[in-house]
C-alpha positions, 0 to 999 in steps of 0.5 A, a space after each residue: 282194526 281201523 281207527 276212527 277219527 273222532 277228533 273235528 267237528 263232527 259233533 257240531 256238524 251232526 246237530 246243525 244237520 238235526 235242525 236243518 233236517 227238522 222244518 222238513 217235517 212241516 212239509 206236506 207227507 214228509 213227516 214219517 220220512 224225516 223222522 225215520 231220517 232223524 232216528 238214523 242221524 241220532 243213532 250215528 250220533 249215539 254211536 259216535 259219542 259212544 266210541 269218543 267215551 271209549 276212546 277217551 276212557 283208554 289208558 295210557 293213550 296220547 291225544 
């Protein structure tokens, strides 16, 4: 199986994403689209903290 890299800034990187994602919404006819946007950037984001915890919790393991 594929290791994912989970070390690096990706937590940092997906919440400036959430702001600068979230003013789109005041826009005229955005907001259901930049909603379903975030939805998605939040469940890659629940994803990913999800692997880190098992990743973490793994005995034995260097990091």
């Amino acid at each position: 199986m594929k290791s994912i890299n989970l070390d690096g800034a990706w937590p940092i990187l997906i919440f400036v994403i959430l702001f600068l994602v979230l003013p789109l919404s005041t826009l005229p006819g955005l907001f259901n689209a930049v909603f379903v946007l975030l939805m998605g950037i939040a469940l890659a984001l629940a994803a990913l903290l999800i692997a880190a915890l098992i990743v973490g919790s793994r005995p034995g393991r260097e990091r």
